[in-house]
C-alpha positions in Angstrom: -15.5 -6.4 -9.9 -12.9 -5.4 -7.3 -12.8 -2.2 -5.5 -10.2 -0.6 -3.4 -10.8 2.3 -1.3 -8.1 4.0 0.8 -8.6 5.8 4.3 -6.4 7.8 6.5 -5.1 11.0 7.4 -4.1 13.3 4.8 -1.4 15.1 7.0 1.0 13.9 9.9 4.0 15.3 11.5 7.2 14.3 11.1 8.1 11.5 13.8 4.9 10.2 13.6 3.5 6.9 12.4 1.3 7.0 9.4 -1.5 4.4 9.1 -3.7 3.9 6.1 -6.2 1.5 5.3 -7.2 -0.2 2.4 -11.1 -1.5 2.3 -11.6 -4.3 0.1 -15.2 -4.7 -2.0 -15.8 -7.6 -4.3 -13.3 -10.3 -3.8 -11.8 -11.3 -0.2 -8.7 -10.4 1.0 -7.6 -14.4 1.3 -8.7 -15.4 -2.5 -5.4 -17.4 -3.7 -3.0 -15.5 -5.9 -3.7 -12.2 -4.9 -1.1 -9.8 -3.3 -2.8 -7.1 -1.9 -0.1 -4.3 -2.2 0.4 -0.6 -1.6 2.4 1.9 -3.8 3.1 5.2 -3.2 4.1 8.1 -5.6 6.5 10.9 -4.4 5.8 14.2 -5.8 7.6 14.5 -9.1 8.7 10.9 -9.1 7.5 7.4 -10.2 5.2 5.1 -8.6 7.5 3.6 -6.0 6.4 -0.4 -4.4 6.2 0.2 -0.8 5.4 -3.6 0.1 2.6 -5.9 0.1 0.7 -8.7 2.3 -0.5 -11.7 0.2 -3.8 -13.9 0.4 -1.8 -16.5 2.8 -1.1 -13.6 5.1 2.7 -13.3 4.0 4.2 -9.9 3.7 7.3 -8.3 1.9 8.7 -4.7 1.9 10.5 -2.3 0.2 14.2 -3.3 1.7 14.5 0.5 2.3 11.5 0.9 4.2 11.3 -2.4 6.3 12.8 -1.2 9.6 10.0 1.5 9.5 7.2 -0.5 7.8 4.4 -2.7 8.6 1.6 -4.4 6.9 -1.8 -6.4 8.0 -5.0 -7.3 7.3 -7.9 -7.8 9.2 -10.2 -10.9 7.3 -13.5 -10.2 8.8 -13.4 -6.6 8.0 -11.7 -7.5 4.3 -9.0 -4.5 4.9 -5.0 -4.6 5.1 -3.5 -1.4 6.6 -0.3 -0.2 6.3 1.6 1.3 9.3 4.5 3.7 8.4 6.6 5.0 11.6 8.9 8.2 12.0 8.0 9.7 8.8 9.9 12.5 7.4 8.8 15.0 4.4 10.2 11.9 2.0 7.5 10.2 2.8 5.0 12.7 1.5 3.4 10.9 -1.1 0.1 9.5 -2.7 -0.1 6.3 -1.7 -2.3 3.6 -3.7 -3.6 0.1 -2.6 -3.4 -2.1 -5.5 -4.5 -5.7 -5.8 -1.8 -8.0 -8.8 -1.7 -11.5 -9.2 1.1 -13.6 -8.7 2.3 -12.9 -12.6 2.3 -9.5 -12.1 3.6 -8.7 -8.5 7.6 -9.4 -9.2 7.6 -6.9 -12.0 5.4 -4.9 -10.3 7.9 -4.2 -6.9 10.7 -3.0 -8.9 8.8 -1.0 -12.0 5.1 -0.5 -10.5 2.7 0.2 -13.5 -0.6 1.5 -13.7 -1.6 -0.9 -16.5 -1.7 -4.2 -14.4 -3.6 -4.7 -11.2 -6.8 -3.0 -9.7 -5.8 0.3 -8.0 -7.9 2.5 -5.5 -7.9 6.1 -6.4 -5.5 7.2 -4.1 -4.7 8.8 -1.1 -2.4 12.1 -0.9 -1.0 12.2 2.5 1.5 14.8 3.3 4.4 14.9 6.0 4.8 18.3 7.6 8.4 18.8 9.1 
């Protein structure tokens, strides 16, 4: 059974870059279809598809976030990290590393969904002004 587990800080300052990792247990970060994605959740809103990298080492992201955004993975340590650069408060968030197949990952970037996929718990990371 697949586990996720995210790691990172839980506070940075506005300007900063935000990097969070995603450690992989029971399956391997290039096993053909996964899509090894993170999600965040705003306070107050709805899960919100931040990008993801796939098991070919692909990547897409959130068309607002790409000039900011940027995702890899490290195969011998099984972990993909996401690198977030000058965040603001809007970025304040508990973000999620998720694993979907390839049926699930089109739905899943415009109407994420805690009923598909294999989530880690979740990280709350918070962006001080």
């Amino acid at each position: 059974q697949v586990q996720l587990q995210e790691s990172g800080p839980g506070q940075v300052k506005s300007s900063q870059t935000l990097s969070l990792t995603c450690t992989i247990s029971g399956d391997s970060i290039t096993t053909y279809p996964y899509y090894w994605t993170w999600i965040r959740q705003p306070p107050g809103k709805e899960l919100e598809y931040v990008g993801y990298i796939s098991a070919a080492g692909t990547t897409d992201y959130r068309p607002s976030l790409r000039s900011r955004l940027s995702i890899s993975r490290d195969t011998a340590e099984n972990q993909f990290t996401l690198q977030l650069s000058s965040v603001t408060p809007e970025d304040t968030a508990v973000y999620y590393c998720v694993r979907f197949d390839w049926a699930q990952i089109q739905k899943m970037q415009s109407a994420p969904d805690r009923g598909f996929g294999s989530w880690g718990q979740g990280i709350q990371v918070t962006v001080s002004a």
